[in-house]
Structure formats: structure tokens, C-alpha cells
KEBAKOL-616862 format. One line per 8 residues: number of its first residue (from 1); for each residue x, y, z of N, C-alpha, C. Coordinates in pm, 1 decimal. Example, Ala and Ser with C-alpha at 12.3 -4.5 7.8 and 13.67 -1.06 7.14 Angstrom:
2
1	1319.0/-569.0/780.0/1230.0/-450.0/780.0/1320.0/-330.0/780.0 | 1285.0/-225.0/708.0/1367.0/-106.0/714.0/1290.0/3.0/787.0
This chain:
153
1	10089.9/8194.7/7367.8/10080.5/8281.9/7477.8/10190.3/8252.6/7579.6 | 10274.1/8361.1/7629.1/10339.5/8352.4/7763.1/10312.2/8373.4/7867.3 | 10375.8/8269.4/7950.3/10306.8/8285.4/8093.5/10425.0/8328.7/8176.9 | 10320.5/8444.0/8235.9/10405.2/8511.4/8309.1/10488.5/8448.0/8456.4 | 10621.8/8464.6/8512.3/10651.3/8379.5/8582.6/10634.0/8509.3/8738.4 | 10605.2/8480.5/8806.3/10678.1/8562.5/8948.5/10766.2/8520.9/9041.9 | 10832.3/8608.8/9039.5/10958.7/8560.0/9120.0/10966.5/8669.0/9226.6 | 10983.6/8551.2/9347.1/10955.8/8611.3/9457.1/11064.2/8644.1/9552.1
9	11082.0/8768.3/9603.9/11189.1/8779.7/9672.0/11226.0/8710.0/9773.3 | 11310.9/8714.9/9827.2/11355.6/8625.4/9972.0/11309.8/8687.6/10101.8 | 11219.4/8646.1/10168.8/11182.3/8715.4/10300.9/11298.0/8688.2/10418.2 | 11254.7/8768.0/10545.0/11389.9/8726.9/10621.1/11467.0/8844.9/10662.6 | 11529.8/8850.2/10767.1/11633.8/8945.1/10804.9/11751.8/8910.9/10730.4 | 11877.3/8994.2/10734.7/11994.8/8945.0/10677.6/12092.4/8977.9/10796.9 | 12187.9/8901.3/10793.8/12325.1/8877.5/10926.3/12332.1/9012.6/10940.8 | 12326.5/9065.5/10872.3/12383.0/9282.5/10903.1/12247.2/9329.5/11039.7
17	12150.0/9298.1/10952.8/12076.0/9369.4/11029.7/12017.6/9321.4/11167.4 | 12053.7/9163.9/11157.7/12048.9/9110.8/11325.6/12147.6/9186.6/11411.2 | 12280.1/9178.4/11289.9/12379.4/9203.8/11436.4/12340.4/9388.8/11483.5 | 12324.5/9433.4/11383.5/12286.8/9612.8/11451.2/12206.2/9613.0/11578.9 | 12102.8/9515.0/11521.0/11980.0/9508.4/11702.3/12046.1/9408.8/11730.3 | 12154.6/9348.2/11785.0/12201.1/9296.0/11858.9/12304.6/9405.8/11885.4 | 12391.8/9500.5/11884.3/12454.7/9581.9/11928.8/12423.6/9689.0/11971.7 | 12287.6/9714.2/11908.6/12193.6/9837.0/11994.6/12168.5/9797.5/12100.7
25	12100.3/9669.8/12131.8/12047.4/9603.2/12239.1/12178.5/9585.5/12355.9 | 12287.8/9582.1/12329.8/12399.0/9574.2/12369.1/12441.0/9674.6/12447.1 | 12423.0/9843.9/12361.9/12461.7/9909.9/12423.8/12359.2/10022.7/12507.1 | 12211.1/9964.6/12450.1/12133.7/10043.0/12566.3/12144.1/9918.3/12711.7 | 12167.5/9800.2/12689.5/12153.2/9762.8/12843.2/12293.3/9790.7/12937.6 | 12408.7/9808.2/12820.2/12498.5/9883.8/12898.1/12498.8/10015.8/13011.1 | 12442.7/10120.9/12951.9/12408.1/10220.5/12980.5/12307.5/10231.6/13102.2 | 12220.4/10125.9/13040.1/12118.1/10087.6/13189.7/12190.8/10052.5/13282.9
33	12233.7/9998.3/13251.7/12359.5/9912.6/13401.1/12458.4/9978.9/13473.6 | 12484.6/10052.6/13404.2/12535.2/10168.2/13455.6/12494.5/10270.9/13511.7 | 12380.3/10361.1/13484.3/12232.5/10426.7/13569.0/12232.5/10349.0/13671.2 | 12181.6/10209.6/13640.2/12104.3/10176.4/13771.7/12193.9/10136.3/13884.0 | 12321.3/10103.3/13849.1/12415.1/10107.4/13970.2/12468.5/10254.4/14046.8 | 12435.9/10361.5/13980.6/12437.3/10469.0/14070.9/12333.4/10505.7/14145.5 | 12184.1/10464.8/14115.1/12096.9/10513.4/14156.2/12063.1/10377.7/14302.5 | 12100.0/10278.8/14264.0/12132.1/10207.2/14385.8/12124.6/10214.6/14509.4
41	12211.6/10279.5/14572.0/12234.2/10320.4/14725.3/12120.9/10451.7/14749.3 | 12104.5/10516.0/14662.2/11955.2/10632.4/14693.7/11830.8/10477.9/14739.9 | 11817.1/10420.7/14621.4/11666.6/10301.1/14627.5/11709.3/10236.2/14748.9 | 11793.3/10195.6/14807.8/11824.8/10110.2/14917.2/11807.4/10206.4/15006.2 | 11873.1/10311.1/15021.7/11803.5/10381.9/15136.1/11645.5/10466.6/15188.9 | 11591.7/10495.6/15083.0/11474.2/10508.9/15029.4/11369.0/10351.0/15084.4 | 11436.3/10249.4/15047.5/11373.7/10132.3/15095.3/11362.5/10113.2/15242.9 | 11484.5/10134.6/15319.8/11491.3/10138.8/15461.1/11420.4/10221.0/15510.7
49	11419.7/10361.9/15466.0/11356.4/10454.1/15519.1/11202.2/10429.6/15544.9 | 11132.3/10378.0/15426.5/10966.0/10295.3/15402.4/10995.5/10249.9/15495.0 | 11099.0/10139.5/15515.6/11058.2/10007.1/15595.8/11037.7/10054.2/15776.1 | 11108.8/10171.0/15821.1/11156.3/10186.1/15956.8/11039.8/10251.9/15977.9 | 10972.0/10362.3/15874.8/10881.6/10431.1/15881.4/10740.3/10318.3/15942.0 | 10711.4/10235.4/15777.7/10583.0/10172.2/15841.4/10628.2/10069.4/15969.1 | 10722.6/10039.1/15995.6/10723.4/10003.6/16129.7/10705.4/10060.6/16235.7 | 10724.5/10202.1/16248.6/10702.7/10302.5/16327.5/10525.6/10320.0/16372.1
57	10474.3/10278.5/16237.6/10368.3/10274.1/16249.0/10266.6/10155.4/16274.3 | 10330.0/10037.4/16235.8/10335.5/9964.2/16281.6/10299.8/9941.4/16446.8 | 10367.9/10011.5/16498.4/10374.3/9983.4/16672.5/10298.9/10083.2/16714.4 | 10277.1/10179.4/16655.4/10196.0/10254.3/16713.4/10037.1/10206.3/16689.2 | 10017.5/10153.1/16557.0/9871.5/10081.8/16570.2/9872.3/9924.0/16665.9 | 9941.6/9889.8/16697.6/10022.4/9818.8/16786.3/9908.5/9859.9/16928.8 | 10012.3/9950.1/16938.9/9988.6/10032.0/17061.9/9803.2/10089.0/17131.0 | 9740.4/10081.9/16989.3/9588.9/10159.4/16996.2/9547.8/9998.4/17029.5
65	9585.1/9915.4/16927.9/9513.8/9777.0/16946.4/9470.1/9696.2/17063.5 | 9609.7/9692.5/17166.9/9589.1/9617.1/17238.9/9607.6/9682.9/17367.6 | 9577.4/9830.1/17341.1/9593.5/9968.6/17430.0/9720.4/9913.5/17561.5 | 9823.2/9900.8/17490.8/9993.9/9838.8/17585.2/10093.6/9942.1/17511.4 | 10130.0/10025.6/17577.1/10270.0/10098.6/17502.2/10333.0/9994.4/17415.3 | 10378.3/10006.2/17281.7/10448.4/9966.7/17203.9/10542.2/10073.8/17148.9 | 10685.0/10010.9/17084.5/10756.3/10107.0/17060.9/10904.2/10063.9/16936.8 | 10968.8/10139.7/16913.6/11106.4/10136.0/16846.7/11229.8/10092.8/16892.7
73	11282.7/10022.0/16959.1/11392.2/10060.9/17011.9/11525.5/10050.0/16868.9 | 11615.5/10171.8/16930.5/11723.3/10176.4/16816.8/11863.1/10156.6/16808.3 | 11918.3/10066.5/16792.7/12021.1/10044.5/16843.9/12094.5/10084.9/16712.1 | 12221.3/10245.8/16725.9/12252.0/10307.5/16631.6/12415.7/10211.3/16551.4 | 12458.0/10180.5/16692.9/12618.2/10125.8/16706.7/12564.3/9991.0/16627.1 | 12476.4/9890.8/16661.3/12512.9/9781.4/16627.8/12410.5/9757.8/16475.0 | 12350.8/9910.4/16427.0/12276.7/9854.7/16260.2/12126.1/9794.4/16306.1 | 12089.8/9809.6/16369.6/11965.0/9731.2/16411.8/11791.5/9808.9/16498.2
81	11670.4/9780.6/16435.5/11632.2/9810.7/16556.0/11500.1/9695.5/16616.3 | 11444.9/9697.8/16728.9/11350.4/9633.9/16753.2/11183.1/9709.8/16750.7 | 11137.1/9584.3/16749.9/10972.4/9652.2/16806.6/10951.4/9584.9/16894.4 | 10898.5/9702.3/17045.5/10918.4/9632.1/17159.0/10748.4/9672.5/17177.3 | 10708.7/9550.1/17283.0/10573.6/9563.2/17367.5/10633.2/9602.0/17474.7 | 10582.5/9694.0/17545.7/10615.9/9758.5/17692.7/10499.3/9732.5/17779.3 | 10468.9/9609.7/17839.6/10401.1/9515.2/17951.7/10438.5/9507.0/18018.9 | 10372.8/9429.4/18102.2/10454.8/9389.2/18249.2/10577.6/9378.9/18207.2
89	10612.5/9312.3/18128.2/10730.8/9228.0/18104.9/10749.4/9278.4/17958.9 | 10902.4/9369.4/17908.1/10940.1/9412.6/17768.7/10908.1/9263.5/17687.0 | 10868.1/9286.2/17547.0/10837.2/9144.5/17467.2/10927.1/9210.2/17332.9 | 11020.3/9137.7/17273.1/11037.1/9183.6/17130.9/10981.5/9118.5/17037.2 | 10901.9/9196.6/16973.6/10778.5/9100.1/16883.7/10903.5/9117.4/16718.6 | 10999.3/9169.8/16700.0/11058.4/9198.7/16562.7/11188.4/9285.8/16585.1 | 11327.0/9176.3/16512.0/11418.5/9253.7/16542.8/11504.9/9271.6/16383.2 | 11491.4/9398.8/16303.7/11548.0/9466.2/16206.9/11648.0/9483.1/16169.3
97	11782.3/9426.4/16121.8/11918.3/9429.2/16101.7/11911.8/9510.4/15961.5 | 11934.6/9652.6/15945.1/11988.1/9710.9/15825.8/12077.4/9675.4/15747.5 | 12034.2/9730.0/15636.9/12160.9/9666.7/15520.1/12307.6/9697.2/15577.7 | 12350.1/9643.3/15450.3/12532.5/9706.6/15499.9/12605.5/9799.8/15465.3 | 12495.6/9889.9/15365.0/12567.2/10038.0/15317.2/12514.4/10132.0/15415.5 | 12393.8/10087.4/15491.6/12302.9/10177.9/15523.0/12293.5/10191.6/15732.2 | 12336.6/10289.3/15779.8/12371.5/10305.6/15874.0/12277.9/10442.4/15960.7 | 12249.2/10432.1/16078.9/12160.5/10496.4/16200.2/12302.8/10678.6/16181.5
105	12256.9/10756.0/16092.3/12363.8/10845.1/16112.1/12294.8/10936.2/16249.7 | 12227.9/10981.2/16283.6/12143.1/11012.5/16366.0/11994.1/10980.3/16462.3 | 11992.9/10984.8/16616.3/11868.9/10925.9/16679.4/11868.1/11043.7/16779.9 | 11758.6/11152.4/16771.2/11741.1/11277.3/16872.4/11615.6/11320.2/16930.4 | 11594.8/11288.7/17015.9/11503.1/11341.8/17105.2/11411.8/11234.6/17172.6 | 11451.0/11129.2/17141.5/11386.6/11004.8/17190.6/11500.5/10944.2/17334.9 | 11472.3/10895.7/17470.0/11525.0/10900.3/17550.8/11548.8/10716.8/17521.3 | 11640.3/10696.4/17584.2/11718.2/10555.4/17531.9/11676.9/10522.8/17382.9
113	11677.8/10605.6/17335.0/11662.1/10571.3/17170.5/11568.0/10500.5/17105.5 | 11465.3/10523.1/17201.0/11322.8/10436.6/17192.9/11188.8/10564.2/17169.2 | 11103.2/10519.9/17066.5/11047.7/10586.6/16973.3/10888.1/10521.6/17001.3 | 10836.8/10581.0/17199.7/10697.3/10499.3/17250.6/10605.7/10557.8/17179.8 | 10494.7/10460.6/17172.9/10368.1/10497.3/17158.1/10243.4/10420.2/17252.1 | 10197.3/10543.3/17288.4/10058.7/10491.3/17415.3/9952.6/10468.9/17335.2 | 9821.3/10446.0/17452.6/9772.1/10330.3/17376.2/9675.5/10431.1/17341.9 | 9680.9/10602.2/17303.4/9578.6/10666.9/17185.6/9652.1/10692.1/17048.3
121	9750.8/10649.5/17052.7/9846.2/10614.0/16950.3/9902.2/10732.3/16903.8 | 9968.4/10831.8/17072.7/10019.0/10921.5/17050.4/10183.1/10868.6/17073.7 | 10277.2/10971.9/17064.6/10415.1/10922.3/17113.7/10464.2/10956.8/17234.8 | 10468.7/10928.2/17305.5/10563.1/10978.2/17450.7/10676.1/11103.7/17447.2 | 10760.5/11071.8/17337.7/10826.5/11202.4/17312.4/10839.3/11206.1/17117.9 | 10887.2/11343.4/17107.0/10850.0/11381.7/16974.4/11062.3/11327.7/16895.1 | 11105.0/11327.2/16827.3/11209.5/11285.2/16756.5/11227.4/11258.1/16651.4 | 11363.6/11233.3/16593.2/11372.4/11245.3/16446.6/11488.7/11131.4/16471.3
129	11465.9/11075.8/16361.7/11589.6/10940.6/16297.9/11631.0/10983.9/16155.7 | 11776.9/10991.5/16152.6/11802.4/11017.5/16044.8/11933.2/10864.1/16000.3 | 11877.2/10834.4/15839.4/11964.0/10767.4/15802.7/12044.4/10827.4/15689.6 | 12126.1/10717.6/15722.3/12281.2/10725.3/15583.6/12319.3/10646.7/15547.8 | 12308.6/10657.6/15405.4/12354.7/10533.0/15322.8/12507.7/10605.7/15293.8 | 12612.1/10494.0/15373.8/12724.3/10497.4/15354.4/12786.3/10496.5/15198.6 | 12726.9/10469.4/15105.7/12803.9/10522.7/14969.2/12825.8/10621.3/14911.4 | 12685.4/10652.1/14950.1/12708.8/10807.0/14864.2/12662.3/10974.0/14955.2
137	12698.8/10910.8/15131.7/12662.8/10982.0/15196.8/12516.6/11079.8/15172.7 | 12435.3/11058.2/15151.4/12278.5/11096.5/15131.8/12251.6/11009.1/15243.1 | 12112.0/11142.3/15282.1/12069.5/11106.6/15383.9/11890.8/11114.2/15382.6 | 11849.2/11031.6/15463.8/11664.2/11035.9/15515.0/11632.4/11074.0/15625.0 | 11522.7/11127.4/15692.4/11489.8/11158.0/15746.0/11364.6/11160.7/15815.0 | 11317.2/11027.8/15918.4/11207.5/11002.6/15981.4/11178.5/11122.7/16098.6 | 11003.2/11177.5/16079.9/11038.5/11268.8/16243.9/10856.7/11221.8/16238.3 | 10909.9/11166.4/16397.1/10764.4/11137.3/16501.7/10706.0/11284.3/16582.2
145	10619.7/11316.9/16531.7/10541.3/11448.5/16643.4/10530.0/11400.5/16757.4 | 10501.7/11498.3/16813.2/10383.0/11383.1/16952.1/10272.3/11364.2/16998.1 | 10193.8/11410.1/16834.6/10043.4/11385.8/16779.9/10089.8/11185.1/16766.3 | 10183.4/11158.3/16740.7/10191.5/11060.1/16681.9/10252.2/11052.4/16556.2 | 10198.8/11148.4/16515.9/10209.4/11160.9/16305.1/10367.7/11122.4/16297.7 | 10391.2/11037.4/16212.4/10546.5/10986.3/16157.3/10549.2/10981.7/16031.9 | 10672.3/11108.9/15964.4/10671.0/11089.8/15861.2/10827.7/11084.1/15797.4 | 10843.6/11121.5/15659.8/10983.2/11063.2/15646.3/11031.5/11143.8/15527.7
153	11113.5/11217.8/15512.0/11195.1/11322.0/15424.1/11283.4/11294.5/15355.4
């Protein structure tokens, strides 16, 4: 009687087919990298915009809390803004330095460029902040009612 032998193939990838998913892999993260550096300066300004926003709001629950005008101040020239307590005595509880693509292209209807809120956590005057991200000139758009309501475009 013969006995049958089995012979078993070789398991395993072979050098060809590593390097293909290693050159696929190659050239989709290329491509990614490339997307995501255009979409960049939109997410960064998009980020600022959140950030100025809930600060906005920020001071205005601020403002209900400890029933003391709280507020924005915006300083367009120097990239920056604060959150001020308006007490006896101005307090800056937080001061905001914007990125470096991203610049104050507009501040209207707010008088010294300050964005109050009293203590029913309405606004003193109504205004709009608009930013610009210096790369790709796109722009956002914060506007305070003078319900209070702050929102961002």
C-alpha cells in the first residue's frame, strides 16, 4: 500500500504584494496630506470663530451670575481680545491672542469695540465681528442681538 504524502503550500505574503500595500498606503496618505493642508486655514478659522463665540457667551452667563456687566473687549490692530468684568473697578478675568493666519477683519456696532452684557444677560448694544483667515481670505461671522442671542455664520 502507498501512502499518500501532502504537501503543503507555503503560507505568507510574497515581497510583490507587501510592496503594492505599501505603495497604496503611500499614495492615499499622500493625497490626504494634501486635502488636509488646504482645508486647514477654513478648520482654524472655524476654530476661532467657536472659540470667540462661546466666550461671548461665556461673559454673558458671566454677567447673569454674578448680576456685574461682563463683556468682550476687542482689540482688532493688535490680534487679541479680553473678557472684562465691568465693577467698580474693570477686572480682566482672560486675555485671547489669535492665531497668526487669523485676523479681526471687521468689529461694528459695538462702541469701543466692547461686546457688554447686563446682568439679564442681555447686550447693551447689538453687533457683528467678523473674522479672516488671512490665507485664503474666507471669512466668519459672529452677530450679538440685543436679546443677547450670539451666534456665528
Amino acid at each position: 500500500m502507498m501512502k499518500k504524502i501532502n504537501i503543503e503550500k507555503p503560507t505568507g505574503f510574497s515581497l510583490i504584494e507587501i510592496l503594492i500595500v505599501v505603495a497604496m498606503v503611500t499614495i492615499i496618505a499622500g493625497i490626504s496630506f494634501v486635502s488636509f493642508k488646504n482645508i486647514q486655514p477654513i478648520l482654524e478659522l472655524k476654530g476661532m470663530t467657536s472659540e470667540l463665540t462661546n466666550d461671548l457667551r461665556y461673559a454673558q452667563q458671566l454677567a447673569v451670575t454674578e448680576q456685574i456687566d461682563h463683556g468682550i473687549h476687542i482689540f482688532p490692530i493688535e490680534g487679541k481680545y479680553q473678557i472684562i468684568k465691568y465693577g467698580s473697578v474693570q477686572e480682566i478675568l482672560k486675555e485671547k491672542l489669535l492665531p497668526d493666519k487669523i485676523d479681526f477683519s471687521e468689529v461694528n456696532g459695538f462702541t469701543n469695540n466692547e461686546a457688554k452684557f447686563n446682568a439679564y444677560g442681555a447686550a447693551k448694544e447689538q453687533g457683528t465681528i467678523i473674522i479672516l483667515s488671512v490665507e485664503d481670505n474666507s471669512t466668519t461671522r459672529i452677530e450679538v442681538s440685543p436679546s443677547g442671542f450670539v451666534k456665528n455664520q
